[in-house]
KETORTOR-228295 format. One record per residue (C-alpha): residue in three letters; residue number from 1; y, z, x. Coordinates in steps of 0.5 Angstrom, whole numbers, plus 500, padded with zeros to 3 digits. Layout:
N
<aa = ALA&i = NUM&y = Y&z = Z&x = X> $
...
END
This chain:
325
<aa = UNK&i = 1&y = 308&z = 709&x = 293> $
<aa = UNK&i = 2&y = 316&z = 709&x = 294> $
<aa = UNK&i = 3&y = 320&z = 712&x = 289> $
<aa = UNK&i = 4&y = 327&z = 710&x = 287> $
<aa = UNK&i = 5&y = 333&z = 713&x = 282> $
<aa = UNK&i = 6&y = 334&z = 708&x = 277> $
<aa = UNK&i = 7&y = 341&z = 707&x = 275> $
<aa = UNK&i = 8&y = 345&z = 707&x = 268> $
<aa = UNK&i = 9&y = 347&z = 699&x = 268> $
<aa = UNK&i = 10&y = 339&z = 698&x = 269> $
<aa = UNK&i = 11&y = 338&z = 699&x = 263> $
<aa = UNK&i = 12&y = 340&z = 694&x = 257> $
<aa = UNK&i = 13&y = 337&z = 695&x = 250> $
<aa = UNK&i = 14&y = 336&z = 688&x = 245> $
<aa = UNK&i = 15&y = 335&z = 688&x = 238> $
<aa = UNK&i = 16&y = 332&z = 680&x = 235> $
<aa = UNK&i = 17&y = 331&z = 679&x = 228> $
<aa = UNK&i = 18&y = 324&z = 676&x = 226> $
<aa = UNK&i = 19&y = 322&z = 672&x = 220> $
<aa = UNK&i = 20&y = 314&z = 670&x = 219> $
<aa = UNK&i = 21&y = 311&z = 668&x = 213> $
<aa = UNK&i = 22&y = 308&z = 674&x = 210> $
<aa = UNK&i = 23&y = 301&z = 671&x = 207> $
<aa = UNK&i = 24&y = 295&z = 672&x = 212> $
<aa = UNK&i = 25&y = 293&z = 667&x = 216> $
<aa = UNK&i = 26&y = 301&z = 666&x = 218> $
<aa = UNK&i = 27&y = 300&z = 662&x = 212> $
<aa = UNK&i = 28&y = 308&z = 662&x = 208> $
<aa = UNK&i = 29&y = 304&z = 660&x = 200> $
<aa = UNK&i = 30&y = 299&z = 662&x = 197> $
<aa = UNK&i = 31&y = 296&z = 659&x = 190> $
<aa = UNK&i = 32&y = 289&z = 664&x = 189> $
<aa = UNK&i = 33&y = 289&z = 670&x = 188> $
<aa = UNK&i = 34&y = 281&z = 673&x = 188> $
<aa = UNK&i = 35&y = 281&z = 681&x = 186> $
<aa = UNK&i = 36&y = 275&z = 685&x = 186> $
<aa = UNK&i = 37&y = 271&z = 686&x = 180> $
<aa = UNK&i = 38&y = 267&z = 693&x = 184> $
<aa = UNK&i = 39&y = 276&z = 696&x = 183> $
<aa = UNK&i = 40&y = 276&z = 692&x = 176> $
<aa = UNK&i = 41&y = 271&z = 697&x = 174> $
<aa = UNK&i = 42&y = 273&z = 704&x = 178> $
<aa = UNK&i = 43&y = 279&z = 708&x = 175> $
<aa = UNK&i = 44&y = 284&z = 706&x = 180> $
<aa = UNK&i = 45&y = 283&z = 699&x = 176> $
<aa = UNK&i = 46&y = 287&z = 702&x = 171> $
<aa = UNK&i = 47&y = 293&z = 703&x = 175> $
<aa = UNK&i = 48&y = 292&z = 696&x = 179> $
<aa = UNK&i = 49&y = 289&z = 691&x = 182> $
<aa = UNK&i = 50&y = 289&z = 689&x = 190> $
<aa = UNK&i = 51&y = 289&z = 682&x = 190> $
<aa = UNK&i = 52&y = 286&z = 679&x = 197> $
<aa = UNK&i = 53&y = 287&z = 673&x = 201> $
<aa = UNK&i = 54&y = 279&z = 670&x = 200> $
<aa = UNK&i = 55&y = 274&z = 674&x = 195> $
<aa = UNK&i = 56&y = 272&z = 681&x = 197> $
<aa = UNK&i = 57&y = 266&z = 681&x = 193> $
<aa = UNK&i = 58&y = 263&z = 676&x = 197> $
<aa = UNK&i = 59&y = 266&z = 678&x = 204> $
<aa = UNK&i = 60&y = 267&z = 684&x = 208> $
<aa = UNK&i = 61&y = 272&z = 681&x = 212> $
<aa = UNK&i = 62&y = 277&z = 680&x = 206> $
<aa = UNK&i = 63&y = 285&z = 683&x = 207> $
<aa = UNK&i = 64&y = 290&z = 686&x = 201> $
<aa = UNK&i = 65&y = 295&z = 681&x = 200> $
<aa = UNK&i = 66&y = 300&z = 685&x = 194> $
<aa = UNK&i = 67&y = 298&z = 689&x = 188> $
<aa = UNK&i = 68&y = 299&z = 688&x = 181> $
<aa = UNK&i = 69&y = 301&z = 694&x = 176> $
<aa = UNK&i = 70&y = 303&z = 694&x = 169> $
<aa = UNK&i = 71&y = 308&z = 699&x = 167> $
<aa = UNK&i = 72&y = 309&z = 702&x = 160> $
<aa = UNK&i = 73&y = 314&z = 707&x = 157> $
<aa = UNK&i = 74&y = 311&z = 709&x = 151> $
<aa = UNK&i = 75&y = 304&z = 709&x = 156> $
<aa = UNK&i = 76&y = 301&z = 702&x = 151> $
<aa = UNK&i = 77&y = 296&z = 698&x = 154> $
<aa = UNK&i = 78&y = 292&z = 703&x = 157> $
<aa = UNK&i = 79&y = 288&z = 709&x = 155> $
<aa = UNK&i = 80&y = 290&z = 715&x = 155> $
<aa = UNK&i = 81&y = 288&z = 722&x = 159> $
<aa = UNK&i = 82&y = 287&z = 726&x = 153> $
<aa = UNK&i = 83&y = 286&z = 723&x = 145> $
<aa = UNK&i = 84&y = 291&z = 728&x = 143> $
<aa = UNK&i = 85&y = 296&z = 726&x = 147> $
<aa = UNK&i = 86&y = 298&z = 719&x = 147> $
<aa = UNK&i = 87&y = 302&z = 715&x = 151> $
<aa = UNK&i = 88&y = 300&z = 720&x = 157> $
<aa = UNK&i = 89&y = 297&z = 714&x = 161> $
<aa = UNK&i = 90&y = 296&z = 710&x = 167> $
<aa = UNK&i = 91&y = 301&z = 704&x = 164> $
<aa = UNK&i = 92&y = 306&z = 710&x = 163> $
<aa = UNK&i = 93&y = 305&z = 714&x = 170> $
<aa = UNK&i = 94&y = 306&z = 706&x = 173> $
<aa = UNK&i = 95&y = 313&z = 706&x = 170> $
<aa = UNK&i = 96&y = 315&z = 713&x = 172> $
<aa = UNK&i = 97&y = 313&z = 712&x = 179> $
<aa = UNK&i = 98&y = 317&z = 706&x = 180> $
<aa = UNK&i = 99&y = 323&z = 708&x = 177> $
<aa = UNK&i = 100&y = 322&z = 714&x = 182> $
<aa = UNK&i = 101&y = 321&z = 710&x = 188> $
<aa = UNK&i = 102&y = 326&z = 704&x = 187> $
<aa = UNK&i = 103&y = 333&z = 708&x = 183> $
<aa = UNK&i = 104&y = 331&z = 716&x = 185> $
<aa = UNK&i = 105&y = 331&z = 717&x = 178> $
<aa = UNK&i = 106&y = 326&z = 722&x = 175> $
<aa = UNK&i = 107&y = 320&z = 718&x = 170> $
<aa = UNK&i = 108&y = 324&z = 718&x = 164> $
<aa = UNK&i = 109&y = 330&z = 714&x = 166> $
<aa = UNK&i = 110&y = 329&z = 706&x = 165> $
<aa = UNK&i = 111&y = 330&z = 700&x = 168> $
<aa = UNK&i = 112&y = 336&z = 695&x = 165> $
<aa = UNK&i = 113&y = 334&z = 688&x = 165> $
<aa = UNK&i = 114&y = 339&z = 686&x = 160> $
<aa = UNK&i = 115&y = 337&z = 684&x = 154> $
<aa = UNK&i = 116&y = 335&z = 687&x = 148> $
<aa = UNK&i = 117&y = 333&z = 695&x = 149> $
<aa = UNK&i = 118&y = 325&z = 694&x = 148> $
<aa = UNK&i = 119&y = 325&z = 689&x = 154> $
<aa = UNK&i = 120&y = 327&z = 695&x = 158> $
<aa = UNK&i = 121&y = 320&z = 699&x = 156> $
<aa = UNK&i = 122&y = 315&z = 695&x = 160> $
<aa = UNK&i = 123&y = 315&z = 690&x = 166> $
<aa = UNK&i = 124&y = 311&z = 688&x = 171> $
<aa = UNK&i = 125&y = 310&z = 690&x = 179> $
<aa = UNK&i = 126&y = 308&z = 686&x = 185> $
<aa = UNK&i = 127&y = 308&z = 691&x = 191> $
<aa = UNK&i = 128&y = 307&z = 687&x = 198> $
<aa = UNK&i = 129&y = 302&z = 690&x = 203> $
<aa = UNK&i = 130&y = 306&z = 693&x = 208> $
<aa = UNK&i = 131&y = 302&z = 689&x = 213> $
<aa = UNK&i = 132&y = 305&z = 682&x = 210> $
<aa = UNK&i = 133&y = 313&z = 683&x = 209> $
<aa = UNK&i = 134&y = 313&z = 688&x = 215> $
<aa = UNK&i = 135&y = 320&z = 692&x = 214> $
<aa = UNK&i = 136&y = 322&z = 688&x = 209> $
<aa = UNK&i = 137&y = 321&z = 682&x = 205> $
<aa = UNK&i = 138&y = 326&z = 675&x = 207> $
<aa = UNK&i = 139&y = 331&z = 675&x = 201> $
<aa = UNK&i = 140&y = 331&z = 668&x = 200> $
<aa = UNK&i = 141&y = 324&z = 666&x = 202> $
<aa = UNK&i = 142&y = 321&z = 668&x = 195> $
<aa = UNK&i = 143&y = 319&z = 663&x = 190> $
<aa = UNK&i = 144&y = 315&z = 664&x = 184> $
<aa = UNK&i = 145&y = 312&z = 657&x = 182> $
<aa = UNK&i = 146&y = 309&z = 656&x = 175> $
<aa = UNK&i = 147&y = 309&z = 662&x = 172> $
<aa = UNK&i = 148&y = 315&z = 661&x = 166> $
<aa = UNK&i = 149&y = 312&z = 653&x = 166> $
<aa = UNK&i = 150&y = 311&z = 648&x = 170> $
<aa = UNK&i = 151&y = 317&z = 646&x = 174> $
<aa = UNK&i = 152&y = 320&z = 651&x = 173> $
<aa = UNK&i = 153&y = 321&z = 656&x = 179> $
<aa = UNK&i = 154&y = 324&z = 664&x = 180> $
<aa = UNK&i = 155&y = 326&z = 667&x = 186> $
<aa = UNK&i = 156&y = 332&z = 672&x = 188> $
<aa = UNK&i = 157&y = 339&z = 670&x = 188> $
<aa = UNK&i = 158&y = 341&z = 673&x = 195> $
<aa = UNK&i = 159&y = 345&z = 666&x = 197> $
<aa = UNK&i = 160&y = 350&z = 666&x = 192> $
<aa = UNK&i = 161&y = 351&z = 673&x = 190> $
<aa = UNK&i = 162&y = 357&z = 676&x = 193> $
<aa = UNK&i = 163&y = 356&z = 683&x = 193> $
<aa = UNK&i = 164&y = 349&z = 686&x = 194> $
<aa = UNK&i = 165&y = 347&z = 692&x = 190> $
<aa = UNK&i = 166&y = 344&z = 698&x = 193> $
<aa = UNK&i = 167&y = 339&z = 703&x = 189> $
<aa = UNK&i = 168&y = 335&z = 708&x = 192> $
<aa = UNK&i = 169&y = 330&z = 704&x = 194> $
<aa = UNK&i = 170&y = 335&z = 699&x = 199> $
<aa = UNK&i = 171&y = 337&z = 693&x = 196> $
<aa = UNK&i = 172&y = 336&z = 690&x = 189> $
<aa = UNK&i = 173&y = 337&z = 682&x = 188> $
<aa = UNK&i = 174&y = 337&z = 678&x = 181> $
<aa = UNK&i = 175&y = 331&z = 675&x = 179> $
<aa = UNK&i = 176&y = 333&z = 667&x = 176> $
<aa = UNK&i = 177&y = 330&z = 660&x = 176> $
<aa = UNK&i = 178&y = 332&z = 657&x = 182> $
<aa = UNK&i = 179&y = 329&z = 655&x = 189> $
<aa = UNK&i = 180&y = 330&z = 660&x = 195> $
<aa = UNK&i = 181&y = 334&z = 665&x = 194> $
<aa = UNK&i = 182&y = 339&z = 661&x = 189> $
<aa = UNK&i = 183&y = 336&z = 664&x = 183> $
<aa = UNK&i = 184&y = 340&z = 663&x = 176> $
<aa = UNK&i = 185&y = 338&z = 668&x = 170> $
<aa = UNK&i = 186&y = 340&z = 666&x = 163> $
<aa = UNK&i = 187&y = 337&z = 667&x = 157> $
<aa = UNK&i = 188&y = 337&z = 672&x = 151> $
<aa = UNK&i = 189&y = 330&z = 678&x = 154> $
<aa = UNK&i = 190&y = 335&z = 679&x = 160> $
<aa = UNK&i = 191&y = 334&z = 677&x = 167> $
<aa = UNK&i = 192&y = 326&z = 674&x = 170> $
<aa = UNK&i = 193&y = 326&z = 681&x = 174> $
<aa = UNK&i = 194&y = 329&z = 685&x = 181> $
<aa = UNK&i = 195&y = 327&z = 684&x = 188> $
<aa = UNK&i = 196&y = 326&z = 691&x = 193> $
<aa = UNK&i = 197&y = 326&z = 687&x = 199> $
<aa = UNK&i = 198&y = 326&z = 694&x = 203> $
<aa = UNK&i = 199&y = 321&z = 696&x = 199> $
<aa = UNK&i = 200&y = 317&z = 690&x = 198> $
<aa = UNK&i = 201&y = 316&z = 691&x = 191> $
<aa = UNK&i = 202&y = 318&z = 686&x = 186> $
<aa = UNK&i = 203&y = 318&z = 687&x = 178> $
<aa = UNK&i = 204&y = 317&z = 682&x = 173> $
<aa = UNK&i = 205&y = 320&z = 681&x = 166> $
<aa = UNK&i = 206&y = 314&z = 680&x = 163> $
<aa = UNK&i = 207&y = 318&z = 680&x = 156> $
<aa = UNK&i = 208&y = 324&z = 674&x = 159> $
<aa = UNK&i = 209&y = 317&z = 671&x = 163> $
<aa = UNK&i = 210&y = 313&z = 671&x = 156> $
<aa = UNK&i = 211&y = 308&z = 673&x = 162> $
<aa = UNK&i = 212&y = 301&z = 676&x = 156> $
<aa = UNK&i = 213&y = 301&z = 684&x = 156> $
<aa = UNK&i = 214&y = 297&z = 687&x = 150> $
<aa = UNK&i = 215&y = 303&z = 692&x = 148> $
<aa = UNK&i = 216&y = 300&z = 696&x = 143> $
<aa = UNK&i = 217&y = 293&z = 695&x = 146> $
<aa = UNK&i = 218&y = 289&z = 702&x = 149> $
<aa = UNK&i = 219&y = 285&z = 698&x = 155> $
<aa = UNK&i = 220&y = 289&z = 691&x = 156> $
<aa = UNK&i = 221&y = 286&z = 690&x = 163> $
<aa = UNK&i = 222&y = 294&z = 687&x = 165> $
<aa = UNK&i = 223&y = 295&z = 687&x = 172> $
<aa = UNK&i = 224&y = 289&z = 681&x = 171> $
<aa = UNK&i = 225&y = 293&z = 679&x = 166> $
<aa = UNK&i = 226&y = 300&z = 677&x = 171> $
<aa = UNK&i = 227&y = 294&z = 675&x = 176> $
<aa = UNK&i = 228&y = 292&z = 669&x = 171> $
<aa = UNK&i = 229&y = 299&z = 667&x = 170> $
<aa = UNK&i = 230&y = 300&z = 667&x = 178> $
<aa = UNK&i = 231&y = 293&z = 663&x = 180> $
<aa = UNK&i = 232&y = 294&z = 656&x = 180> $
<aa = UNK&i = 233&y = 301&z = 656&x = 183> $
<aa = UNK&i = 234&y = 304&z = 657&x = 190> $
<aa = UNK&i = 235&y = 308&z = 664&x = 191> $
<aa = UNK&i = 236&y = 312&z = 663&x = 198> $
<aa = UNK&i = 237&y = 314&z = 670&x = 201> $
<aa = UNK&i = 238&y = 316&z = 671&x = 208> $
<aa = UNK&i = 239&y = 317&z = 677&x = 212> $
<aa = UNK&i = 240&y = 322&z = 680&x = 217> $
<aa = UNK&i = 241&y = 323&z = 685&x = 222> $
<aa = UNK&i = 242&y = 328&z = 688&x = 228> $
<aa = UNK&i = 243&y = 324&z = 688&x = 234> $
<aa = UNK&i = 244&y = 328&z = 693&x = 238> $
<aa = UNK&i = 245&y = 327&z = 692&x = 246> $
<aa = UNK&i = 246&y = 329&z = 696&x = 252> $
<aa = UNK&i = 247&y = 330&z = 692&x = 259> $
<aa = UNK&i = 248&y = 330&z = 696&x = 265> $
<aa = UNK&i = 249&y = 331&z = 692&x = 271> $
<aa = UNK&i = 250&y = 328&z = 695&x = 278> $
<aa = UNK&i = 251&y = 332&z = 691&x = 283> $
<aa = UNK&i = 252&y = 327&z = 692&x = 290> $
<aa = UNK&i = 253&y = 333&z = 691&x = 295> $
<aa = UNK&i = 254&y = 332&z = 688&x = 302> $
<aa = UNK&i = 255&y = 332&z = 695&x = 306> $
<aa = UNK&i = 256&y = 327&z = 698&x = 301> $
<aa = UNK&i = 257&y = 320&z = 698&x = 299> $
<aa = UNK&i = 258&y = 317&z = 695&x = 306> $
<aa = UNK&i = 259&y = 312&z = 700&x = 308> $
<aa = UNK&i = 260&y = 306&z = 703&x = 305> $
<aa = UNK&i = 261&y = 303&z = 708&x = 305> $
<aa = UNK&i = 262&y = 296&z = 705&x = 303> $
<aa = UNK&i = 263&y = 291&z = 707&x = 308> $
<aa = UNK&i = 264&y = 290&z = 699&x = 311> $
<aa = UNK&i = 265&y = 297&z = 700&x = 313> $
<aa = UNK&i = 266&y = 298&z = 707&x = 316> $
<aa = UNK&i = 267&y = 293&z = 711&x = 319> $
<aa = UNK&i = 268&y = 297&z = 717&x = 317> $
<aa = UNK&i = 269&y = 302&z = 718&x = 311> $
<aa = UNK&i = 270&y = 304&z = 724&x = 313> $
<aa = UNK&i = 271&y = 306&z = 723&x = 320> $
<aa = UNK&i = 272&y = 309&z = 715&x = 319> $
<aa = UNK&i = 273&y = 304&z = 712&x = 324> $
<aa = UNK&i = 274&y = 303&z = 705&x = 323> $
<aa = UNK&i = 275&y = 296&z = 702&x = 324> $
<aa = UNK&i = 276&y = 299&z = 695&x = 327> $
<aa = UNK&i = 277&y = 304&z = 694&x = 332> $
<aa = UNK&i = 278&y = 307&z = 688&x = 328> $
<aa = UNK&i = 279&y = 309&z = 692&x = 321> $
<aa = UNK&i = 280&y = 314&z = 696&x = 326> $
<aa = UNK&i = 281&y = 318&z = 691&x = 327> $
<aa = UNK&i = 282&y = 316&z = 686&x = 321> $
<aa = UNK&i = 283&y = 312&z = 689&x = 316> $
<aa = UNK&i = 284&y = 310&z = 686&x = 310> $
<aa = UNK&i = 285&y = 308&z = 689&x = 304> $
<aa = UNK&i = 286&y = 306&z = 686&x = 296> $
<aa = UNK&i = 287&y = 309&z = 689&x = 290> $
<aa = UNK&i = 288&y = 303&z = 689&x = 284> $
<aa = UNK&i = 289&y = 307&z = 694&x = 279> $
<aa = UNK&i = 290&y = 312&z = 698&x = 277> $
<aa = UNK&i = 291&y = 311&z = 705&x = 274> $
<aa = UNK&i = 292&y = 316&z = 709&x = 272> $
<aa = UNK&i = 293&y = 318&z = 716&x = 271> $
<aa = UNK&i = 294&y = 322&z = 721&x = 268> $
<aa = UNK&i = 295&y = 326&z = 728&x = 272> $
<aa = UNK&i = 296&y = 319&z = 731&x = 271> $
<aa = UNK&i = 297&y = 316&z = 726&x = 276> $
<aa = UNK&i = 298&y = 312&z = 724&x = 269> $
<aa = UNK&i = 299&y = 309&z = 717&x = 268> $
<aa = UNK&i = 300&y = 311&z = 714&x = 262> $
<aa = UNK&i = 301&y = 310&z = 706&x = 262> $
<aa = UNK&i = 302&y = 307&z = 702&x = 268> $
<aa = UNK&i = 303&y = 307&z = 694&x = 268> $
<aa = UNK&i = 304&y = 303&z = 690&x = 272> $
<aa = UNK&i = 305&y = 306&z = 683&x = 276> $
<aa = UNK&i = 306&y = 301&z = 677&x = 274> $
<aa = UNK&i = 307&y = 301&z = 676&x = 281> $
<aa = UNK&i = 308&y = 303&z = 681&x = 289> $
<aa = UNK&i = 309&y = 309&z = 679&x = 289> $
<aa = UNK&i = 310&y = 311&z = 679&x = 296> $
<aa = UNK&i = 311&y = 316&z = 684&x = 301> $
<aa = UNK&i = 312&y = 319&z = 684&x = 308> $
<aa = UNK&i = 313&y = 325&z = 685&x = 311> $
<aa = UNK&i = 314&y = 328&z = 678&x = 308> $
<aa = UNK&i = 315&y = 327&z = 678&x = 302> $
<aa = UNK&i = 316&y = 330&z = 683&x = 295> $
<aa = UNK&i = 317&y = 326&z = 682&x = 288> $
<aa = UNK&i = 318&y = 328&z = 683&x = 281> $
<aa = UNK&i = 319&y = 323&z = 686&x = 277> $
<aa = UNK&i = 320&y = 325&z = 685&x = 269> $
<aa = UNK&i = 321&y = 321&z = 690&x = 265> $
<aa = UNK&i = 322&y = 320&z = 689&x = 258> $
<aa = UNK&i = 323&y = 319&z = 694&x = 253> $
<aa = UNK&i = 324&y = 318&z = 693&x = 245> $
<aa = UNK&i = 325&y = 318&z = 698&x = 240> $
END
């Protein structure tokens, strides 16, 4: 084993963007939507519904693609904690939780969707895995189709925007009929909804969408739903991400790295005896990996060549280390 100081121009970080369909199966749409009855019917149901890539009822090996939340201001369409405490439910801690987490604003701020005042009380979320948008969902990648009719699509307005918005769950883009990222909103109930892209929260208009929610109701069961309106059509999503890489450069050159100490080499490493004449003069060793170490001689990272690569006396090496993060 041989040491050797590396220098500050061996070192190079890279940075590369990373866009993937989001959906499992690197599948960039999807048109089914299977949820589990067993959450349906447990508390959790109350709040939302995990939707799946194929029914989890019948298979184990089922993976959370989004979930489907109502909220509601005035806590409408689900039941409430205490009977002498209306409008304390379920719907009403989804919209206080969101508007937490999107603008930083505590629960009893509303959202704005530019329409009349009571559009402002409910909406809809879809809240992405974060395995599936990675650090961020793709502006521009998404499109509804079917869900305010047939042939008509929503997606962001990410293309023809001029300036983005910032809140304090990271950017926010309008909602609009349009395709990929050319959303257009028009209409009296205000915009469709916002994209969070950094989130991976998306909220629905359902009032602008004309999406059932069974206001007035205490057990609407609403995130089923926004999925019926959803099943039969295509949802595009992609994600992105910044994969951040360190390139570390590991120059053999041809003076270094000749002799082992590796006993079929040396019959002692101490005293530099030479096992065979012929490595006095013309040794030959084979490089099979490169571990490297901090000031404290601490092994931090190894990598293995897929093949020795050999050195003599004639020849200097250049081993690029890759490492991601």
């Amino acid at each position: 084993m041989s040491f050797k100081r590396l220098d500050p121009e061996d070192f190079l970080v890279s940075a590369d963007s990373i866009v993937a369909p989001a959906w499992v199966g690197y599948s960039a749409s999807i048109s089914a939507f299977p949820t589990s009855t067993v959450q349906g019917n447990s508390p959790s149901g109350q709040y939302y519904l995990n939707v799946y890539d194929i029914d989890p009822d019948s298979n184990n090996n089922a993976e959370i693609q989004f979930a489907v939340a109502y909220g509601d201001a005035k806590g409408s369409g689900s039941i409430a904690y205490n009977i002498l405490k209306p409008g304390l439910s379920p719907s009403r801690t989804v919209y206080g939780q969101f508007i937490n987490l999107l603008f930083g604003e505590d629960e009893n701020a509303s959202f704005n969707f530019g329409g009349p005042a009571e559009n402002n009380e409910y909406f809809y979320a879809i809240a992405i895995n974060r395995a599936r948008y990675k650090q961020a969902i793709m502006p521009g990648s998404i499109q509804i189709n079917g869900l305010i009719g047939e042939g008509i699509s929503i997606t962001d307005n990410s293309k023809i925007t001029p300036v983005v918005d910032y809140v304090s769950g990271g950017r926010k883009f309008t909602l609009g009929s349009g395709s990929f990222g050319d959303g257009v909103s028009n209409g009296s109930e205000g915009v469709y909804g916002y994209l969070f892209p950094d989130v991976g929260v998306i909220i629905l208009n359902a009032a602008a969408l004309g999406v059932t929610t069974g206001r007035g109701s205490t057990n609407a069961n609403n995130p089923s739903n926004l999925i019926s309106a959803l099943t039969g059509d295509d949802f595009y999503l992609q994600s992105q991400e910044t994969v951040t890489s360190d390139f570390v450069f590991c120059r053999a050159r041809n003076a270094e790295f000749n002799y082992s100490v590796n006993p079929s080499f040396s019959v002692s490493a101490s005293a530099g005896t030479i096992l065979y004449n012929d490595f006095v003069q013309n040794p030959t060793t084979y490089i099979t990996s490169v571990g490297m170490y901090n000031d404290n001689n601490e092994l931090l990272a190894v990598a293995k060549l897929s093949k020795p690569l050999k050195k003599d006396f004639t020849k200097e090496a250049l081993v690029r280390v890759k490492l991601d993060f």
